[in-house]
ZADO-1210 file (C-alpha; in nm, 4 decimals, padded with zeros to 6 digits):
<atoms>
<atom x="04.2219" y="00.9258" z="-02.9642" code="UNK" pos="1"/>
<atom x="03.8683" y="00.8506" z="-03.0014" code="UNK" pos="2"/>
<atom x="03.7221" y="01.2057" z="-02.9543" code="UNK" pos="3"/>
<atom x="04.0283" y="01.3256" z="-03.2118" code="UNK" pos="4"/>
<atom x="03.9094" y="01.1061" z="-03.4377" code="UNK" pos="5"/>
<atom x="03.5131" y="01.2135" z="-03.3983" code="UNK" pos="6"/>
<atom x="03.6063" y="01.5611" z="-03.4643" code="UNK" pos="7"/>
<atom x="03.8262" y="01.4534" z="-03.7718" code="UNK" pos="8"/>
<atom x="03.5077" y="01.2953" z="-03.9033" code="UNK" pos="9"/>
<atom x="03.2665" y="01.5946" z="-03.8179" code="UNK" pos="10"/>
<atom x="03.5414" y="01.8006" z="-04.0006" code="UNK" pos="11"/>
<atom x="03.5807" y="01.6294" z="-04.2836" code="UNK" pos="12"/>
<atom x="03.1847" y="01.5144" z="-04.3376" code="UNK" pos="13"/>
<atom x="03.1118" y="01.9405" z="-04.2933" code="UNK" pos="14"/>
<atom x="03.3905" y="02.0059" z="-04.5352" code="UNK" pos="15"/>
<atom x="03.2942" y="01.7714" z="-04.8581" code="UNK" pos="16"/>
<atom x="02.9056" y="01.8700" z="-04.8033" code="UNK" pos="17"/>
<atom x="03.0166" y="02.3071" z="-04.8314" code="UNK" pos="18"/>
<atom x="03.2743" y="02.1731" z="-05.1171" code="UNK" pos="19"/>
<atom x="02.9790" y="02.0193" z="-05.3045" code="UNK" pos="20"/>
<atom x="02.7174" y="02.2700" z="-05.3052" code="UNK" pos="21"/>
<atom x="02.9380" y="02.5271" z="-05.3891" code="UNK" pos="22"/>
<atom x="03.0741" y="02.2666" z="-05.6659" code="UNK" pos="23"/>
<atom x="02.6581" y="02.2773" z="-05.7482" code="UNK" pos="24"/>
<atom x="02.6059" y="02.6097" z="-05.7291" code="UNK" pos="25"/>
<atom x="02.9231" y="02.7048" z="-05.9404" code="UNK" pos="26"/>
<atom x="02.7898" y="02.4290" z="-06.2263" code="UNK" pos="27"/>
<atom x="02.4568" y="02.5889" z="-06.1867" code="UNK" pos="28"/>
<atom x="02.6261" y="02.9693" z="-06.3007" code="UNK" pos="29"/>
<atom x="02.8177" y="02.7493" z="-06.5974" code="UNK" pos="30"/>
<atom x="03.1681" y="02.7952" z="-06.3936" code="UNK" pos="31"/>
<atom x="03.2128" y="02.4254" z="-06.4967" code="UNK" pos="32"/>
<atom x="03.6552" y="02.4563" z="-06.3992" code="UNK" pos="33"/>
<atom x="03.5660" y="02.6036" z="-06.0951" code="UNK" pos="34"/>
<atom x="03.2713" y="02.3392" z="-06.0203" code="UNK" pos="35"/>
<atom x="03.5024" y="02.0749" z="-06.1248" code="UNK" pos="36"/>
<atom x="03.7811" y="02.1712" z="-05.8930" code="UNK" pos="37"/>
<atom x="03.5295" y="02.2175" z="-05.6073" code="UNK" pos="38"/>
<atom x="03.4085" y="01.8863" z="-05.6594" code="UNK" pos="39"/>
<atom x="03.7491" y="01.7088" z="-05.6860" code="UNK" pos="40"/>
<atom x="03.8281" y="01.8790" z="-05.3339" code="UNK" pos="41"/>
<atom x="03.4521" y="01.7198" z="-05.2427" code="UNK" pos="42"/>
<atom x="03.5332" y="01.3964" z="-05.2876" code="UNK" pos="43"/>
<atom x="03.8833" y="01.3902" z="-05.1320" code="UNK" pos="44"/>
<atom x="03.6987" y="01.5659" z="-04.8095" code="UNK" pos="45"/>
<atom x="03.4253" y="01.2310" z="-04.8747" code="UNK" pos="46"/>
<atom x="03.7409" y="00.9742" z="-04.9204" code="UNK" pos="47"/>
<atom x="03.9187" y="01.1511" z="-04.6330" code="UNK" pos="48"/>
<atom x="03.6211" y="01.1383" z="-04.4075" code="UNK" pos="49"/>
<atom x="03.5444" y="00.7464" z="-04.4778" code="UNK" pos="50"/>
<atom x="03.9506" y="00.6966" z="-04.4424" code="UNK" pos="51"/>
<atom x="03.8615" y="00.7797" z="-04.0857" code="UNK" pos="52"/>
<atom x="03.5668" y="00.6229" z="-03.9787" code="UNK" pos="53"/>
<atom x="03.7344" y="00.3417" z="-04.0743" code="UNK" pos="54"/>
<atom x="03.9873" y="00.4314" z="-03.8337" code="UNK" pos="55"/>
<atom x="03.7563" y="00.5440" z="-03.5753" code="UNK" pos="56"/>
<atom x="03.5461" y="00.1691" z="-03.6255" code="UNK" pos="57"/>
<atom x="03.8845" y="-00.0676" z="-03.6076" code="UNK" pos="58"/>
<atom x="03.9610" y="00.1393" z="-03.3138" code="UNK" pos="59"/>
<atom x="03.6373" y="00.0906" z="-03.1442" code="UNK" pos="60"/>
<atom x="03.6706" y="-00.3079" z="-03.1842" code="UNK" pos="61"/>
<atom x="03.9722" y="-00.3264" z="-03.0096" code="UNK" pos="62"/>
<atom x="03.8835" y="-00.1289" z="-02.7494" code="UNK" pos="63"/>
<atom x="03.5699" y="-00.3611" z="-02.6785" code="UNK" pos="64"/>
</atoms>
């Protein structure tokens, strides 16, 4: 459970930072819908990824 979880997180982390530079780079050529929606899926990824390292931490204290 614990190594699903730390790929999860890798996943997710990997996936909101490639979401937000291309959300950058698409604001940067004035494709502000496209930037907008790449940045929505960004943050989701983000939420996502904290989502689980909260999972991953709660886990981890009652394992100890």
């Amino acid at each position: 459970m614990m190594e699903e979880l730390k790929v999860q997180i890798k996943y997710e982390s990997s996936q909101a930072a490639k979401l937000s530079k291309e959300a950058s780079i698409a604001f940067e050529n004035n494709q502000r819908s496209e930037g907008k929606t790449l940045m929505k899926e960004a943050v989701a990824a983000s939420k996502k990824c904290q989502e689980l390292i909260k999972q991953f931490n709660e886990l981890n204290l009652t394992i100890k």
